[in-house]
C-alpha positions as CSV (number, residue, x, y, z in Angstrom):
1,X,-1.1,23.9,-6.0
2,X,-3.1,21.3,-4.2
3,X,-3.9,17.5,-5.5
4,X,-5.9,15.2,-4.5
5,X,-4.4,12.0,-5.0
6,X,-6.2,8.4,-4.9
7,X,-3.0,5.7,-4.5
8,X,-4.7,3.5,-7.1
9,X,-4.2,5.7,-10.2
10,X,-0.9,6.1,-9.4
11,X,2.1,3.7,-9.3
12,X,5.9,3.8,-8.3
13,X,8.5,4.7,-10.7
14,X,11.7,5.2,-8.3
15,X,12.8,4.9,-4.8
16,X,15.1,6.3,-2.9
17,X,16.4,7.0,1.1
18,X,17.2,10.9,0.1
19,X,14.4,13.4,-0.3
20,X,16.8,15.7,-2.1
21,X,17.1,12.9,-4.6
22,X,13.3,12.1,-5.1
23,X,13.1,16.0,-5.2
24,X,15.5,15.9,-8.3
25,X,13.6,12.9,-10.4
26,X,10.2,14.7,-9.4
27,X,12.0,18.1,-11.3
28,X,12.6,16.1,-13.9
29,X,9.3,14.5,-14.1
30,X,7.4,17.9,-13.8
31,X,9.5,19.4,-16.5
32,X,8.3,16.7,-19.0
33,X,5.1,17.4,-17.9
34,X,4.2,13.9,-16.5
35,X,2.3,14.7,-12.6
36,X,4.1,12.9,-10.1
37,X,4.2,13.5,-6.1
38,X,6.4,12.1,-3.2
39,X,5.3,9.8,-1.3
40,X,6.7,9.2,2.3
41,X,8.8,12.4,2.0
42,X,7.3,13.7,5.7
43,X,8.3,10.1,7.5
44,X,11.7,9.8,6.0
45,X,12.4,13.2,7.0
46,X,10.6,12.4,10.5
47,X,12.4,9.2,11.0
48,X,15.5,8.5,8.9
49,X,15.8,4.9,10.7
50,X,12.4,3.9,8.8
51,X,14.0,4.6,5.1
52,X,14.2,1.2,4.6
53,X,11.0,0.2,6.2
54,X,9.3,2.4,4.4
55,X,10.7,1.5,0.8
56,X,12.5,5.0,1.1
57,X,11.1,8.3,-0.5
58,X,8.8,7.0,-3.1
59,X,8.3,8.9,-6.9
60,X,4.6,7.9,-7.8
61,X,3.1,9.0,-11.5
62,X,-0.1,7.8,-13.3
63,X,-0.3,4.6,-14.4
64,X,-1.2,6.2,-17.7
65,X,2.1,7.6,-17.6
66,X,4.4,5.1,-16.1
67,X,6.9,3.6,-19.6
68,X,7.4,7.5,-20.5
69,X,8.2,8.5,-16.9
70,X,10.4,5.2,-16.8
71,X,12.6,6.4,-20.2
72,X,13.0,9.7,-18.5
73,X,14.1,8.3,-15.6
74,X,16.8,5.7,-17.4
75,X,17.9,8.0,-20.0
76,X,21.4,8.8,-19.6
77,X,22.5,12.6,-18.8
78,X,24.7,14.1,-21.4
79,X,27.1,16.7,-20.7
80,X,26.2,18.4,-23.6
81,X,23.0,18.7,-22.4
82,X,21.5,22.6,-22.0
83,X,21.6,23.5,-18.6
């Protein structure tokens, strides 16, 4: 699936220097239904020194849906929770 994404509809809901880790927030994102991408996923993986620089793998959503992918995000995991 290709998007086309314009950087002002969108805004940042985490950050963080491992892709594996944006790559597990974007799961959960995209399992709620809420569109999201990665941004700087490529140059972390490209250069690892420029994590920081870059404010680190970036999870962007809509603007429209920015408090409902924020009370994903913070929700504590249960361990009951259905796998």
């Amino acid at each position: 699936m290709t998007h086309s994404y314009s950087n002002q509809d969108f805004v940042c809901v985490y950050a963080c220097t491992s892709p594996v880790d944006a790559h597990v927030i974007l799961g959960l994102l995209e399992d709620a239904e809420i569109e999201a991408y990665l941004n700087n996923e490529s140059s972390v993986g490209i250069i690892p020194g420029a994590t920081y620089a870059l404010g680190g793998v970036r999870v962007m959503v809509r603007a429209s849906d920015e408090a409902r992918a924020l009370e994903l995000i913070n929700a504590p995991f249960s361990e009951d929770a259905e796998l």
